[in-house]
Each structure stands twice: as structure tokens, then as C-alpha cells.
C-alpha positions in Angstrom: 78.7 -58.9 7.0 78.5 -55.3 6.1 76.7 -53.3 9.1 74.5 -50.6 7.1 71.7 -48.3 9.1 69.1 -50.8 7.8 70.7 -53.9 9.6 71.1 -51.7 13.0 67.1 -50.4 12.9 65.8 -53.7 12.0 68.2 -55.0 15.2 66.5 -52.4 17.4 63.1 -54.4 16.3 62.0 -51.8 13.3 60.8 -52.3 10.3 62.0 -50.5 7.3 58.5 -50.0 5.3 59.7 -47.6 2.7 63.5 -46.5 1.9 63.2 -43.6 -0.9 66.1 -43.2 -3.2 69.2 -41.2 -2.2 68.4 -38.7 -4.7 68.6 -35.4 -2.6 64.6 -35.5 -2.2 64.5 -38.7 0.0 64.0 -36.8 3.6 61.0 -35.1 1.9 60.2 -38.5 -0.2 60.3 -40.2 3.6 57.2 -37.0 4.9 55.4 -37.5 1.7 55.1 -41.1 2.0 54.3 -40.7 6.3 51.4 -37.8 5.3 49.9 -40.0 2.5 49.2 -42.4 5.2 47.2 -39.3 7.0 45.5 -38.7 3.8 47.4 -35.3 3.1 48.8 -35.8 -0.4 52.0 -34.2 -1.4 54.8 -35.1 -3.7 58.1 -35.3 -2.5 59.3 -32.5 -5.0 56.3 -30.1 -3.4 57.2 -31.1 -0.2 60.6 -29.3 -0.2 59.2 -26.2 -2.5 56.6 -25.3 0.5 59.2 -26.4 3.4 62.0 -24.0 1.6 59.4 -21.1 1.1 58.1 -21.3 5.0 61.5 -21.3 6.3 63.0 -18.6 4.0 59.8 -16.4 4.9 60.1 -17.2 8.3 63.3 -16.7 9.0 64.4 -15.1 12.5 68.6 -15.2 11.8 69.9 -11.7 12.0 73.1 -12.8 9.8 73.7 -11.7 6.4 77.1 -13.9 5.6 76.9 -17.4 3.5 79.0 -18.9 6.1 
């Protein structure tokens, strides 16, 4: 049998309610989802538009190379 991260959380005694697709958008798929639940509606694709503009106007890092 082929040990995947789903087999080892559900061995810890979770439940995997909702896996999004691997598509690049799936951590902010994952926070959409979690937030619906709390009645704040966002779409996955929002989601990262509104993370990347807070962190790139909030950002404190004094470097200015890509590395």
C-alpha cells in the first residue's frame, strides 16, 4: 500500500472533509472553503489577489535582490 499524506492524517484520527485540486490555488482554495464555513465568502482566485496585495504593501524586508 502506497502511504500518501491523506492515509497518515486519517491515521492520526482526521478527517479529510475537502481536498482542493493541486492547481497552484489549493492553499487559498483550502481558506476559502474554512471562511465559507464562517460566513465570509471569498473565492479561491480572490483569496490570493488580496493575500498578495497585503503582503506586497506590507512589506518590512530591506532587500532589493530576487534571490
Amino acid at each position: 500500500m502506497k502511504i500518501t499524506p491523506r492515509l497518515v492524517i486519517e491515521h492520526q484520527g482526521y478527517q479529510v472533509i475537502y481536498n482542493p485540486s493541486g492547481d497552484g490555488n489549493c492553499q487559498f482554495a483550502a481558506l476559502a472553503h474554512q471562511l465559507n464555513t464562517l460566513g465570509i465568502f471569498r473565492s479561491p482566485e480572490t483569496m490570493r489577489e488580496e493575500i498578495v496585495d497585503f503582503t506586497i504593501s506590507n512589506c518590512t524586508s530591506q532587500s532589493t535582490d530576487n534571490a
